[in-house]
Structures are given as C-alpha cells and as structure tokens.
C-alpha positions as CSV (number, residue, x, y, z in Angstrom):
1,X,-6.4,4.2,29.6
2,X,-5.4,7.9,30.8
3,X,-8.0,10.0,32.3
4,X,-8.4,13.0,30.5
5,X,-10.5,16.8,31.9
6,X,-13.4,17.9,29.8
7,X,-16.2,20.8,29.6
8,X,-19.1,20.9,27.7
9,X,-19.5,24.4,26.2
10,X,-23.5,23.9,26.2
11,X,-24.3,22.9,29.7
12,X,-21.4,24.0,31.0
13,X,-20.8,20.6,32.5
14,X,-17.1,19.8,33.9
15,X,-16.2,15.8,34.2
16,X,-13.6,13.7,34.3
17,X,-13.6,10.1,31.8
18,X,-11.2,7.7,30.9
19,X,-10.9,7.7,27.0
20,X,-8.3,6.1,24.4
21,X,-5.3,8.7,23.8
22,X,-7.3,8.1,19.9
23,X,-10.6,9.6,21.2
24,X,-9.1,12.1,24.0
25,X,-10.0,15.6,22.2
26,X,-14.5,15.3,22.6
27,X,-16.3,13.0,25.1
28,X,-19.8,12.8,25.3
29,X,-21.1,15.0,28.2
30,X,-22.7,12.6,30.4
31,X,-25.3,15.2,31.3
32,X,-26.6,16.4,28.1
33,X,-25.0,14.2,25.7
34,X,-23.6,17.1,23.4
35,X,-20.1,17.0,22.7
36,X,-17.3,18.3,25.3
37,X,-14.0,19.5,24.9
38,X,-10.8,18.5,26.3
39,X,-9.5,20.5,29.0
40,X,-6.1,20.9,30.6
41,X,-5.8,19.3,33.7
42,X,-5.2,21.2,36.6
43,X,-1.6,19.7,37.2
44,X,-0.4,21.0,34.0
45,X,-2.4,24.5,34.3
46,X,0.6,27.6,34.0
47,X,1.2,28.8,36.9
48,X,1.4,32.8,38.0
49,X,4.9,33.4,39.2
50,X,3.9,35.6,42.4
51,X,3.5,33.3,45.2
52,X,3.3,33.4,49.1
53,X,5.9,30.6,50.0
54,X,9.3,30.9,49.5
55,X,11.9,28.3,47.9
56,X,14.9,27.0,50.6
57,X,18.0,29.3,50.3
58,X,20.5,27.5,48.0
59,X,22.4,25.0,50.1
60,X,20.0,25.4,52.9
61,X,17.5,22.8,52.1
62,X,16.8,22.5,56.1
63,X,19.3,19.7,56.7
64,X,21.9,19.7,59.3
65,X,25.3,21.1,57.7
66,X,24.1,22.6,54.2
C-alpha cells in the first residue's frame, strides 16, 4: 500500500497515511477527523530552476580521464 501526503484544509493538519491507490484522494485527519486532501509529495514538488550548485562539465564527471 503506497504512502500518500495529505492536509486537512480545516485544522490545517499535515500527515502522512498509507491508503489503497482506490481511496488515495481524502483520508481522515487523524486530528480532527474532517476530511483531508491529497497532497503532492515533496519528491515530486517542481522545482525552481535557479540553484546554488552546479552540474559536472560534460565529460568531466570527476573521473580520471573524462
């Protein structure tokens, strides 16, 4: 059973649950019982494209020889 992200939009109440991929969009919110939404997991959460570290040159990938 995955392990799906929600927040409840009346307590405000983030929590993680394992739910059937049938039953994944609303979870009961284990703190006020009212029903939470599915979030996206921060793994999957775009991106910005500005960032501080760099990608290896092409070829470079800090082995001996490239």
């Amino acid at each position: 059973m995955p392990l799906y992200d929600y927040h409840c939009p009346d307590c405000g109440h983030r929590f993680e649950e394992f739910r059937p991929m049938a039953e994944r969009d609303h979870a009961p919110c284990p703190k006020c019982g009212k029903e939470a939404d599915k979030q996206l997991s921060g793994f999957f959460s775009p991106r910005s494209t500005s960032s501080s570290s760099t990608p290896p040159p092409c070829g470079g990938g800090g082995l001996p020889g490239g």
